[in-house]
PLY file of the C-alpha trace (Angstrom):
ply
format ascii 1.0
element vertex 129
property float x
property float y
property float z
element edge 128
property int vertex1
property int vertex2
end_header
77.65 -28.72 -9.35
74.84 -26.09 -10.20
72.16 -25.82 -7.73
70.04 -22.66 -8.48
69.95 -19.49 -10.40
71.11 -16.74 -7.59
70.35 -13.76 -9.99
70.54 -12.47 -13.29
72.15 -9.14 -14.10
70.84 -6.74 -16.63
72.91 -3.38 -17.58
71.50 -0.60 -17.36
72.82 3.23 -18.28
74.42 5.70 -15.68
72.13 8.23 -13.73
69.35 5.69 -14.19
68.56 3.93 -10.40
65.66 6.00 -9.72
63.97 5.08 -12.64
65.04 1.68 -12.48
63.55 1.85 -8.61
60.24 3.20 -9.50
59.53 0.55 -12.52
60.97 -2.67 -10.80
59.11 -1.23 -7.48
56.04 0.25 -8.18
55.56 -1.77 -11.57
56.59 -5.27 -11.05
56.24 -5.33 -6.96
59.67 -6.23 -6.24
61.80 -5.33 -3.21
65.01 -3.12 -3.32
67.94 -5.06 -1.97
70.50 -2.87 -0.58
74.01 -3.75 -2.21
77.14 -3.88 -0.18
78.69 -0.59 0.12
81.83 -1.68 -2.13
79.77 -2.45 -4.83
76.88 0.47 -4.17
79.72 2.74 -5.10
79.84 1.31 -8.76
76.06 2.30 -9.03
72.95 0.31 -10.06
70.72 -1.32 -8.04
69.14 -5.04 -7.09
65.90 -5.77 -6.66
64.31 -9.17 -5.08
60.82 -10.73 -5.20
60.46 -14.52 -3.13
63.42 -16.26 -4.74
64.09 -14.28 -7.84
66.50 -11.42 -7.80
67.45 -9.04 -10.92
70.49 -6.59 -10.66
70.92 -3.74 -12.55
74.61 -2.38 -13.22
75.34 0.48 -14.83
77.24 0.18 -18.33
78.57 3.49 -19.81
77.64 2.57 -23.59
74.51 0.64 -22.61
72.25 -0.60 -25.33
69.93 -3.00 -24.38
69.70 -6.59 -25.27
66.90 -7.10 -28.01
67.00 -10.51 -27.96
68.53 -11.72 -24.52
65.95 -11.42 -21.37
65.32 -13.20 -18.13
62.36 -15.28 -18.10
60.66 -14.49 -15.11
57.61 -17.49 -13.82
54.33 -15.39 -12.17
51.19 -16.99 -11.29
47.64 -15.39 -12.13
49.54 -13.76 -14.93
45.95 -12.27 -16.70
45.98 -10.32 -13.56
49.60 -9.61 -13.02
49.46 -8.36 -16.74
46.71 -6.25 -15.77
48.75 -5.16 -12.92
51.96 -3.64 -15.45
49.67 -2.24 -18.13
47.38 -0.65 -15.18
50.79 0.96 -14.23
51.70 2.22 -18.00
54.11 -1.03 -18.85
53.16 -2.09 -22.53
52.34 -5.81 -22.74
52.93 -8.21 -25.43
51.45 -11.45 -25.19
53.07 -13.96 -27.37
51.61 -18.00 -27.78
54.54 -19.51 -29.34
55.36 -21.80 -26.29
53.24 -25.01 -26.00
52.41 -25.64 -22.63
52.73 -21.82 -21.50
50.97 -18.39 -20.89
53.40 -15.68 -21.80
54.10 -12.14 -22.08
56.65 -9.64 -23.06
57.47 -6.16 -21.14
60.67 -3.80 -21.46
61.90 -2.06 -18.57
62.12 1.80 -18.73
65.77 1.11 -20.36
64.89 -1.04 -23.04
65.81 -4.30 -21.16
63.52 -7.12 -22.37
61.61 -9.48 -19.76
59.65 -12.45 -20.30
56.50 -13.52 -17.91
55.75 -16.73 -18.18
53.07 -19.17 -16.36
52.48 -22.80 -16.98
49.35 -23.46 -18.60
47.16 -25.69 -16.00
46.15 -29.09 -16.87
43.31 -28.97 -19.28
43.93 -25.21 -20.66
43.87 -24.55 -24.06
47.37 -24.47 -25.08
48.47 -20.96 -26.05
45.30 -19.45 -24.86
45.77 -15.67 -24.70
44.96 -13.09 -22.26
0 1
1 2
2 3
3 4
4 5
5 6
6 7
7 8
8 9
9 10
10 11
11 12
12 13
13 14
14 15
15 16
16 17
17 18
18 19
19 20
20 21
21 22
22 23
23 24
24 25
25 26
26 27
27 28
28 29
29 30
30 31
31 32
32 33
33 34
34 35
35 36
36 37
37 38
38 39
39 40
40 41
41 42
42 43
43 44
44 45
45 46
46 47
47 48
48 49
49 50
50 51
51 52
52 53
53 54
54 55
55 56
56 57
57 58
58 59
59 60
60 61
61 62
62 63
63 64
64 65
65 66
66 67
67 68
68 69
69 70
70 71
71 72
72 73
73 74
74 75
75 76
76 77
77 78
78 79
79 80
80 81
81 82
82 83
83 84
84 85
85 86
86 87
87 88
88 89
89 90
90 91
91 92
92 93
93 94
94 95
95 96
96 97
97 98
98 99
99 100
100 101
101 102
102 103
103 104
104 105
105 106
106 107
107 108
108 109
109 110
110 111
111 112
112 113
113 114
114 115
115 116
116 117
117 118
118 119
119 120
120 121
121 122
122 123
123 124
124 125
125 126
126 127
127 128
């Protein structure tokens, strides 16, 4: 039986951890998880925040995913928006979603993220930040 989402991999291209490190670090506020030393050997890196962990393996003939993305859930996401364009991410708010505050970022590979927040009881639906 499923039970939880234990993380979502994105590809990423070769020579590209320390990049990867300073936008998933210094950007988004996550954590670098240090990956066994089998699989540190492949390259990449993993990065954690409470529950949620992204990894990031490296793909010789990476292209990123236009379409695909993790959808990640913030709180206070006017601020945490702030936050990534404050720290040179581009932000695209999109209202499509009843019952949600969202945005779009890319990581500094092209890999597509979604924030997303539930709107709170009583919001306008699809207000936008």
């Amino acid at each position: 039986m499923l039970a939880a989402v234990d993380h979502v991999q994105l590809a990423a291209p070769p020579g590209s951890e320390d990049l990867l490190r300073r936008y998933y670090v210094h950007v988004l506020g996550m954590t670098e998880v240090p990956k066994p030393p089998v699989l540190a050997a492949r390259g990449g890196c993993w990065f954690a925040a409470g529950p949620v962990q992204l990894h990031l393996g490296v793909e010789e003939d990476f292209r990123p995913a236009r379409k695909a993305h993790p959808g990640l859930r913030v709180t206070g996401i006017e601020g945490y928006a702030r936050q990534l364009e404050e720290r040179g991410a581009k932000v695209v708010w999109d209202a499509d979603l009843p019952g949600h505050r969202r945005f779009y970022s890319e990581d500094p590979v092209g890999n597509r993220l979604e924030f997303l927040e539930p709107d709170a009881p009583g919001a306008p639906e699809g207000a936008e930040g």
